[in-house]
N, CA, C and O atoms as a printed pandas DataFrame, in Angstrom:
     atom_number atom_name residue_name chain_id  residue_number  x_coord  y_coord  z_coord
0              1         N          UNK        A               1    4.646    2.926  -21.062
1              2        CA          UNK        A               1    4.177    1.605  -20.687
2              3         C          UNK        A               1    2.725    1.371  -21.083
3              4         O          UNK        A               1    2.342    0.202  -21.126
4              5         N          UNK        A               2    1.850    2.376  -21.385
5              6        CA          UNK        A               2    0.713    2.300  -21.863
6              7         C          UNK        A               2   -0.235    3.524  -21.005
7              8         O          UNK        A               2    0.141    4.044  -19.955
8              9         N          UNK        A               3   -1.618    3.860  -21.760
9             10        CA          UNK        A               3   -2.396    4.505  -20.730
10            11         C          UNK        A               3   -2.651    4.115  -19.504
11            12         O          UNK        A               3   -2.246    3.004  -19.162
12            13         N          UNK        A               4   -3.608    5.203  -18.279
13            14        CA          UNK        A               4   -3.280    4.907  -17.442
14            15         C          UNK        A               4   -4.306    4.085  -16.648
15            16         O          UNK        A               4   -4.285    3.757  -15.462
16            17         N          UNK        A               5   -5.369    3.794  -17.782
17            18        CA          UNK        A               5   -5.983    2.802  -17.446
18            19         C          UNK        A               5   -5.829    1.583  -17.492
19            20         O          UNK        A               5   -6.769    0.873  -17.134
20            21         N          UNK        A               6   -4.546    0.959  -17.966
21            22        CA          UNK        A               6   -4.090   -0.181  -18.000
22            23         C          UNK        A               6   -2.755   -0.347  -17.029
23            24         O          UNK        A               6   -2.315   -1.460  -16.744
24            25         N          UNK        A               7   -1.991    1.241  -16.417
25            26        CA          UNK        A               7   -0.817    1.229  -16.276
26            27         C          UNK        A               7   -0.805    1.987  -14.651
27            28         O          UNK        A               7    0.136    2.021  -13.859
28            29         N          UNK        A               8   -2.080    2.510  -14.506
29            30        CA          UNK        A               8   -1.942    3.634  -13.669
30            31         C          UNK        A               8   -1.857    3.615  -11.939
31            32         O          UNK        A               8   -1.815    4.523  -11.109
32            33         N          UNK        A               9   -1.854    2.247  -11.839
33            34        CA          UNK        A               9   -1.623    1.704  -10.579
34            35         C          UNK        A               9   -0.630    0.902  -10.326
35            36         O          UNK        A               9   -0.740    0.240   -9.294
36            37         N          UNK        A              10    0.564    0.724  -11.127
37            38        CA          UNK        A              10    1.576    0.168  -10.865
38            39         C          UNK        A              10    2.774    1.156  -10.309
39            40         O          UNK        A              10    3.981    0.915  -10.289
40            41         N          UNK        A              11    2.251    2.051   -9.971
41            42        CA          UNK        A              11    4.101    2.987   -8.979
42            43         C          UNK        A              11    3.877    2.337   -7.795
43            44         O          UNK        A              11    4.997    2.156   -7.317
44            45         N          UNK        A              12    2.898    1.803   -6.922
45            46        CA          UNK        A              12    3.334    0.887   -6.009
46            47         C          UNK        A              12    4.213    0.121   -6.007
47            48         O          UNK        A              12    5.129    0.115   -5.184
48            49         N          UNK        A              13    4.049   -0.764   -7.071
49            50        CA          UNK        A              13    5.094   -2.159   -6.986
50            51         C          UNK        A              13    6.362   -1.575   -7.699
51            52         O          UNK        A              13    7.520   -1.968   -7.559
52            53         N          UNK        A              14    5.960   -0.682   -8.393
53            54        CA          UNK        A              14    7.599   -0.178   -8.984
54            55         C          UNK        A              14    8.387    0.520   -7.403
55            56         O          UNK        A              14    9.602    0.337   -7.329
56            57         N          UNK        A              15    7.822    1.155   -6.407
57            58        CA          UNK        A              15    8.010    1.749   -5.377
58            59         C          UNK        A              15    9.057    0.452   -4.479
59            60         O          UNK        A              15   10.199    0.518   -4.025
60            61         N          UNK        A              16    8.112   -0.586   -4.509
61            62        CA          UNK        A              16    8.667   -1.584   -3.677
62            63         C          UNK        A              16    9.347   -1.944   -4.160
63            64         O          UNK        A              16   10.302   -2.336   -3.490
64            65         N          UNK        A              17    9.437   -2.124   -5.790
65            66        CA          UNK        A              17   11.272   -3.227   -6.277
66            67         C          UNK        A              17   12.609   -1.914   -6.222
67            68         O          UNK        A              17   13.751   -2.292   -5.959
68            69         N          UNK        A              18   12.433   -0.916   -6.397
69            70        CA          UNK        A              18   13.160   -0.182   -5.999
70            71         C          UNK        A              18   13.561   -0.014   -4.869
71            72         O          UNK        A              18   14.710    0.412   -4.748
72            73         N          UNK        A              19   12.673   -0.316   -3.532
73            74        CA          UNK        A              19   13.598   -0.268   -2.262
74            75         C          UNK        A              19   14.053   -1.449   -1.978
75            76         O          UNK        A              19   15.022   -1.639   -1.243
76            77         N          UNK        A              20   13.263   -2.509   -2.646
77            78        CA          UNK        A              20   13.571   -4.158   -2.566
78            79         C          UNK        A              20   15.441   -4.182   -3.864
79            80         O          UNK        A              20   16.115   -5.209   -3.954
80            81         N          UNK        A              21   15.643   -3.478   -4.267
81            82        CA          UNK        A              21   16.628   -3.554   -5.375
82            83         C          UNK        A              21   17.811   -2.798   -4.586
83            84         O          UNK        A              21   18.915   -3.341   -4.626
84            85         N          UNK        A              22   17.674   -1.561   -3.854
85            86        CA          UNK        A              22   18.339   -0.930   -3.413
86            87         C          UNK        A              22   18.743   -1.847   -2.147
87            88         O          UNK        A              22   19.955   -2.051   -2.211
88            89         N          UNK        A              23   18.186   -2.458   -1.048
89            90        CA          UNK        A              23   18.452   -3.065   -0.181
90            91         C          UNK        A              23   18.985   -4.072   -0.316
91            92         O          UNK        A              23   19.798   -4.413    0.544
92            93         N          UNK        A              24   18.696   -5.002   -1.555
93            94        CA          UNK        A              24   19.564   -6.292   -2.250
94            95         C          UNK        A              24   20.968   -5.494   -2.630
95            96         O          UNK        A              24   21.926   -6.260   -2.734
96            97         N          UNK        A              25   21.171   -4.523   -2.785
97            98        CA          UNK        A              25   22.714   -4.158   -2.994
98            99         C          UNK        A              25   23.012   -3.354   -2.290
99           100         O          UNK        A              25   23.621   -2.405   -2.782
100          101         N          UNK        A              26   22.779   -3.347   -1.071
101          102        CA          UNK        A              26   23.481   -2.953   -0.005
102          103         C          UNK        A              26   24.004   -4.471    0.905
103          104         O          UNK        A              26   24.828   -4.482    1.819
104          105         N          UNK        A              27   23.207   -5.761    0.306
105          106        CA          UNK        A              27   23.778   -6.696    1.019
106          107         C          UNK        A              27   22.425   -7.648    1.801
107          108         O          UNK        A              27   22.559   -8.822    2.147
108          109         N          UNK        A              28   21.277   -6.920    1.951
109          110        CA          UNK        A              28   20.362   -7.418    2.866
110          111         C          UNK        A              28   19.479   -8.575    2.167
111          112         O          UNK        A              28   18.942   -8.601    1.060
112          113         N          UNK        A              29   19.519   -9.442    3.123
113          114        CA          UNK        A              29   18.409  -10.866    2.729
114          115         C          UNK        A              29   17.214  -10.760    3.599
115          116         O          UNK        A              29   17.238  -10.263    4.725
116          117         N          UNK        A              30   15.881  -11.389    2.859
117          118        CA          UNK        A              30   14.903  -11.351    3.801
118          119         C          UNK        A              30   14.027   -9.773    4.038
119          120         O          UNK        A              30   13.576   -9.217    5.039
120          121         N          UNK        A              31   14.057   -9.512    2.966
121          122        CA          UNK        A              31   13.448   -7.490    3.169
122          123         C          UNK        A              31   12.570   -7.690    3.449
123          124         O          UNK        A              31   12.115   -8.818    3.260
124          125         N          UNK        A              32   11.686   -6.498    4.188
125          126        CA          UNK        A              32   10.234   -6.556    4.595
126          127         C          UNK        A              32   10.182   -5.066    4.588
127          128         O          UNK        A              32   10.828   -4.377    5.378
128          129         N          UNK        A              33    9.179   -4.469    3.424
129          130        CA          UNK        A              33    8.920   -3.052    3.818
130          131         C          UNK        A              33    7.494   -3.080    3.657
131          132         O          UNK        A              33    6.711   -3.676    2.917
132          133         N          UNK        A              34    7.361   -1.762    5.121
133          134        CA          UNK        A              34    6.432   -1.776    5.425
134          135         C          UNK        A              34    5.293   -0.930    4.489
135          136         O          UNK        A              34    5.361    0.197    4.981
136          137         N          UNK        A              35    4.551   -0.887    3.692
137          138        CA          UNK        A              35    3.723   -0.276    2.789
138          139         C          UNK        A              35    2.434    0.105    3.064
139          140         O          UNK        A              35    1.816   -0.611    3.852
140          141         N          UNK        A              36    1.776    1.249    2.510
141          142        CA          UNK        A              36   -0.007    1.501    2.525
142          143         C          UNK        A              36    0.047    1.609    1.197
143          144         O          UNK        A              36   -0.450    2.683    0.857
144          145         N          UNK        A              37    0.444    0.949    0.255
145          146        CA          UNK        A              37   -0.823    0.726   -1.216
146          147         C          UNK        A              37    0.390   -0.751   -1.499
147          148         O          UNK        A              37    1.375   -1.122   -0.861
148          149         N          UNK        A              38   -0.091   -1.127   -2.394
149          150        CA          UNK        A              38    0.462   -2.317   -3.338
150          151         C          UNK        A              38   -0.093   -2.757   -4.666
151          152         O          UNK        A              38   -1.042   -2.297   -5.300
152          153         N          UNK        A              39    0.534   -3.529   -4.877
153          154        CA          UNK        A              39   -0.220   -3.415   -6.588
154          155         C          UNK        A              39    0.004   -4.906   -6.512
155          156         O          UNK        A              39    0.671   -5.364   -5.584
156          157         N          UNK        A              40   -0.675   -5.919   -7.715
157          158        CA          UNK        A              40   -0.335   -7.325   -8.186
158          159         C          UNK        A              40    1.084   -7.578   -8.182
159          160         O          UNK        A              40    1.644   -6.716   -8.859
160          161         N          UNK        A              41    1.901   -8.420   -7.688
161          162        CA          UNK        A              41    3.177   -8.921   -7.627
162          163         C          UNK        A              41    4.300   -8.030   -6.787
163          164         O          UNK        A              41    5.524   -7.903   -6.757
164          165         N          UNK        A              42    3.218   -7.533   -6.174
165          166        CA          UNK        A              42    4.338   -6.163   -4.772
166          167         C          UNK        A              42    5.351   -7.169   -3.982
167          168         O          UNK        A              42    6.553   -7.124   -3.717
168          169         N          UNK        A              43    4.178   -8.207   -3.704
169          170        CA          UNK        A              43    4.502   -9.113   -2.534
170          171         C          UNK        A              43    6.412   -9.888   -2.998
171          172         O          UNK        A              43    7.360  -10.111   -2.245
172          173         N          UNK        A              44    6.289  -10.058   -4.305
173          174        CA          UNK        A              44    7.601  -10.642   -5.005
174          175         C          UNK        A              44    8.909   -9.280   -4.013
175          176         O          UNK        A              44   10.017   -9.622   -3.599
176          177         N          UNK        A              45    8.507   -8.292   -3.917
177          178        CA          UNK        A              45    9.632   -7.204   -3.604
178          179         C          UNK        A              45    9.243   -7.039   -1.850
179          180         O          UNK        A              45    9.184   -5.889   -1.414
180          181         N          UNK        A              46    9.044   -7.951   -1.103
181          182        CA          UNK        A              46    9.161   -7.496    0.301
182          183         C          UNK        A              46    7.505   -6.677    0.703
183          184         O          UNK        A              46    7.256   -6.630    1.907
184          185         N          UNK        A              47    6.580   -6.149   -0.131
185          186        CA          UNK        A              47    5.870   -5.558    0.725
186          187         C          UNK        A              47    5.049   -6.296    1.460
187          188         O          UNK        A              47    4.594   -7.400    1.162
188          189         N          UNK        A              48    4.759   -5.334    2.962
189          190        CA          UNK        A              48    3.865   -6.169    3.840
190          191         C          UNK        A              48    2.816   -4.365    4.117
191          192         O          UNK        A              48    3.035   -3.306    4.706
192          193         N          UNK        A              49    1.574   -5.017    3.185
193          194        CA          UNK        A              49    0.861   -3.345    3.646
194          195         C          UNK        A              49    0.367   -3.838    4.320
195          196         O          UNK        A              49    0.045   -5.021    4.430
196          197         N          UNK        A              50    0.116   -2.334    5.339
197          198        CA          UNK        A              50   -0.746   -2.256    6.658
198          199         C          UNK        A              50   -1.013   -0.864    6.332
199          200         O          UNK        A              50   -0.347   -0.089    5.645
200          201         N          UNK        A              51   -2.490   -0.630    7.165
201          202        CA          UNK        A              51   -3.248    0.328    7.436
202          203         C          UNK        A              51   -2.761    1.742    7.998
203          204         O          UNK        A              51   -3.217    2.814    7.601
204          205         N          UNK        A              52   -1.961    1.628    8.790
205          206        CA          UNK        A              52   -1.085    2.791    9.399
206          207         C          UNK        A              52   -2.114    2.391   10.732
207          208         O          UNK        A              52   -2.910    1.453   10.690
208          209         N          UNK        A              53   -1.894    3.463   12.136
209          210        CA          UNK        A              53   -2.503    2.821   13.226
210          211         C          UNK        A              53   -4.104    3.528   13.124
211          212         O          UNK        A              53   -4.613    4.408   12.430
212          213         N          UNK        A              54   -4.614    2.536   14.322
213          214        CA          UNK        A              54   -5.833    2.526   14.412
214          215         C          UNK        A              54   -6.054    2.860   15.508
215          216         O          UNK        A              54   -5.078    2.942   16.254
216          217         N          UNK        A              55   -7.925    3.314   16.266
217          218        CA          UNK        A              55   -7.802    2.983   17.636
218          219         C          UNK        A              55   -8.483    1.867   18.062
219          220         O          UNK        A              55   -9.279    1.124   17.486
220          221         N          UNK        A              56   -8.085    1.880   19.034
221          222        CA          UNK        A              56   -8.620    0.437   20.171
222          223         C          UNK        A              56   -9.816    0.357   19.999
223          224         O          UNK        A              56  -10.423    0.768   20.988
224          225         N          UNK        A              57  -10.538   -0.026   19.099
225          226        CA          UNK        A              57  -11.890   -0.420   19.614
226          227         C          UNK        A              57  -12.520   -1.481   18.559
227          228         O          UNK        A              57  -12.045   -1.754   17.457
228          229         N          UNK        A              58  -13.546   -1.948   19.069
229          230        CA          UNK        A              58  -14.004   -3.001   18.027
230          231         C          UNK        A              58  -14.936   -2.758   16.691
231          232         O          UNK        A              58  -15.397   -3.549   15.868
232          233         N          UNK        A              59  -15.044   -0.838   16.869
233          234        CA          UNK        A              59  -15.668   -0.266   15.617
234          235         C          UNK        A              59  -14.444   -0.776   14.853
235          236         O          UNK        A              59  -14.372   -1.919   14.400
236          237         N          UNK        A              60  -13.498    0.140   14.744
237          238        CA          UNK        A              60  -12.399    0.466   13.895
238          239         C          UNK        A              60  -11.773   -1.452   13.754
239          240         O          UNK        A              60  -11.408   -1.640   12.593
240          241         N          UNK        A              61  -11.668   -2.274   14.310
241          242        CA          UNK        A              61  -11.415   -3.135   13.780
242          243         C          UNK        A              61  -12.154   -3.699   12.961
243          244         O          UNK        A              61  -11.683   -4.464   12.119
244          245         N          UNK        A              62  -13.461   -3.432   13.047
245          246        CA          UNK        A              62  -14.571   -3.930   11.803
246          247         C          UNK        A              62  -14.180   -2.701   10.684
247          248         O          UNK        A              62  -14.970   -2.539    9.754
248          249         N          UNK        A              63  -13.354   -2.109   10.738
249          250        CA          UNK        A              63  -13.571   -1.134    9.530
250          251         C          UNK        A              63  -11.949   -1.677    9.149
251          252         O          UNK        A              63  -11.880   -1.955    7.951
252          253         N          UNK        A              64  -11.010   -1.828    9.679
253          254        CA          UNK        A              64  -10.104   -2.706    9.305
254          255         C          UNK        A              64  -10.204   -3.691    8.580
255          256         O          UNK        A              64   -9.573   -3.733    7.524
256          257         N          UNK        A              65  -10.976   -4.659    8.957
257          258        CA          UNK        A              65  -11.383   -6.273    8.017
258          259         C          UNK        A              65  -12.132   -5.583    6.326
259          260         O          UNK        A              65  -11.803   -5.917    5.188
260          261         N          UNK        A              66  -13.293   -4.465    6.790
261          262        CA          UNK        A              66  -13.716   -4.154    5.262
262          263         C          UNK        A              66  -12.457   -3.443    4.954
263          264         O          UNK        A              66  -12.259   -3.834    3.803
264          265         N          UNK        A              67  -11.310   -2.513    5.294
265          266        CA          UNK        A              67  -10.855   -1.832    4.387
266          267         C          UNK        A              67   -9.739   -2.803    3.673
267          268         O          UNK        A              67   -9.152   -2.533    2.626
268          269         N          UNK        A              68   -9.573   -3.974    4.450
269          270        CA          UNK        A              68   -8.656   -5.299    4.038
270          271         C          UNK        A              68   -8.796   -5.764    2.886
271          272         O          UNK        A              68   -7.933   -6.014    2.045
272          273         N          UNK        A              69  -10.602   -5.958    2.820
273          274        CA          UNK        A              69  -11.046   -6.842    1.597
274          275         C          UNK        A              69  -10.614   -5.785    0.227
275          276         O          UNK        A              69  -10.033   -5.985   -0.840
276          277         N          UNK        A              70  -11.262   -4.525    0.916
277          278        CA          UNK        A              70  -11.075   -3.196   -0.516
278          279         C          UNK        A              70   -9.555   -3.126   -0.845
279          280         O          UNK        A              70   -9.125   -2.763   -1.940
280          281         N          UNK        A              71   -8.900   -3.451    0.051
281          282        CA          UNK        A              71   -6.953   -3.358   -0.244
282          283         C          UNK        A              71   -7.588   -4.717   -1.344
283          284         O          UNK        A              71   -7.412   -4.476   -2.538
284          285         N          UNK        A              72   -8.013   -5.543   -1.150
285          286        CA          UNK        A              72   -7.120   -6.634   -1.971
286          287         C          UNK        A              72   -7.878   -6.522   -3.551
287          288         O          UNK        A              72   -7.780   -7.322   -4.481
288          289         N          UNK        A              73   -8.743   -5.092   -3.479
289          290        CA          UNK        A              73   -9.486   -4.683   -4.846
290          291         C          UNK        A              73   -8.565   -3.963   -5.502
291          292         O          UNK        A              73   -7.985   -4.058   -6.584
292          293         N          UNK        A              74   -8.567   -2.896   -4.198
293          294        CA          UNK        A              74   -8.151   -1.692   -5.080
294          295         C          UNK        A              74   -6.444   -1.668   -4.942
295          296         O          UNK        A              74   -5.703   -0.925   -5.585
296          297         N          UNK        A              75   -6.172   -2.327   -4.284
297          298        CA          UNK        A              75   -4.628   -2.168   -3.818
298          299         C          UNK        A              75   -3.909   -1.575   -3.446
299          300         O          UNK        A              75   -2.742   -1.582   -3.840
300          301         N          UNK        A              76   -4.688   -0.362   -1.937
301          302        CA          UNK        A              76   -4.352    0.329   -1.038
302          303         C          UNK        A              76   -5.242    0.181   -0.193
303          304         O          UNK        A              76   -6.335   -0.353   -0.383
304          305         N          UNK        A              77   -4.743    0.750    1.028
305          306        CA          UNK        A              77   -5.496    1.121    2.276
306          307         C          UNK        A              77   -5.464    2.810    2.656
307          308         O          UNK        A              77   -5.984    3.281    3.667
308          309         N          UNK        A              78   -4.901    3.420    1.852
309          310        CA          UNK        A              78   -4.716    4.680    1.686
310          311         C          UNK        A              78   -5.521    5.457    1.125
311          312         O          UNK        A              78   -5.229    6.145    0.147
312          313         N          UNK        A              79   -6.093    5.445    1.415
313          314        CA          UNK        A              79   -7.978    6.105    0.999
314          315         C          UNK        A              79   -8.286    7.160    1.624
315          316         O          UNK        A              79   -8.454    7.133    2.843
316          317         N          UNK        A              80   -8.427    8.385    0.830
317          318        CA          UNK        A              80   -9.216    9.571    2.084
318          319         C          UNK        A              80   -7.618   10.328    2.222
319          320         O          UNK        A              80   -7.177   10.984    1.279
320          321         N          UNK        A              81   -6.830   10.146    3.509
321          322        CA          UNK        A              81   -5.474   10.455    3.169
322          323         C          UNK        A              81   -5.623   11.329    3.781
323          324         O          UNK        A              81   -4.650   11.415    4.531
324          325         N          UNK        A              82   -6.629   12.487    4.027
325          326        CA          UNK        A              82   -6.815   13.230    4.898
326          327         C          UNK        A              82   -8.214   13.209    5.627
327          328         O          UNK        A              82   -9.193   12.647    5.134
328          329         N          UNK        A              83   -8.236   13.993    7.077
329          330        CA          UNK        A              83   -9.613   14.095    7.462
330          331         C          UNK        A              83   -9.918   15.562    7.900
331          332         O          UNK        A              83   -9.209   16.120    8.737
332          333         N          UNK        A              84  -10.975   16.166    7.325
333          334        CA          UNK        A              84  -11.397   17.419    8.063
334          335         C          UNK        A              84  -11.385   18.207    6.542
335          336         O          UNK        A              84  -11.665   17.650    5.480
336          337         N          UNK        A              85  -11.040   19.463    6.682
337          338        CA          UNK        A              85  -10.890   20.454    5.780
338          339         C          UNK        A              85  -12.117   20.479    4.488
339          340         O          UNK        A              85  -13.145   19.802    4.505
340          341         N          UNK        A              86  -11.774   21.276    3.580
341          342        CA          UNK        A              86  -12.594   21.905    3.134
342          343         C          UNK        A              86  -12.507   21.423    1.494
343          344         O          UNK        A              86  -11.577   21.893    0.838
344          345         N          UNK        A              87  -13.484   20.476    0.813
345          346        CA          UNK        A              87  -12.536   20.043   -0.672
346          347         C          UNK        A              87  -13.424   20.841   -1.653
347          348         O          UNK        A              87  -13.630   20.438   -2.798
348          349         N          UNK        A              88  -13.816   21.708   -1.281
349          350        CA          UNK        A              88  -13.931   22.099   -2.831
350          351         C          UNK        A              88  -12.752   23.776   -2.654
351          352         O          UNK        A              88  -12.996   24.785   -3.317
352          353         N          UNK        A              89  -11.813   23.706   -1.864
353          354        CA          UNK        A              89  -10.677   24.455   -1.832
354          355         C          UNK        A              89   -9.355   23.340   -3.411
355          356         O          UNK        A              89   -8.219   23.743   -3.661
């Protein structure tokens, strides 16, 4: 499909028409899957990303709204992915 600087962020939306394709032939109208990344035209296949959970407080909802704006850059909220450990292992 090309390098992966032109190509390398589209297994999201390929992710979503595949479960959006699989669920259209099982019969289902109206899909909604739930996602943490997306790509340009996800939304055409059912995705609705969200953050995964948060806690209660009004820090983390201010870090919600910025990580919102960066989803609609980078086209995840899946950033980091882990916390703690050791990276130059």
């Amino acid at each position: 499909m090309g390098p992966n600087v032109q190509i390398g962020n589209i297994y999201p939306q390929h992710y979503s028409r595949t479960f959006y394709d699989g669920m259209q032939a099982e019969g289902q109208d109206n899909i909604v899957n739930l996602v943490r990344c997306a790509w340009a035209g996800s939304q055409r296949y059912g995705a609705l990303v969200w953050s995964g959970d948060i806690h209660s407080s009004y820090e983390d909802f201010r870090k919600q709204i910025v990580a919102g704006l960066h989803m609609g850059m980078a086209g995840t909220t899946d950033i980091g992915g882990f916390a703690g450990g050791n990276p130059e292992c």
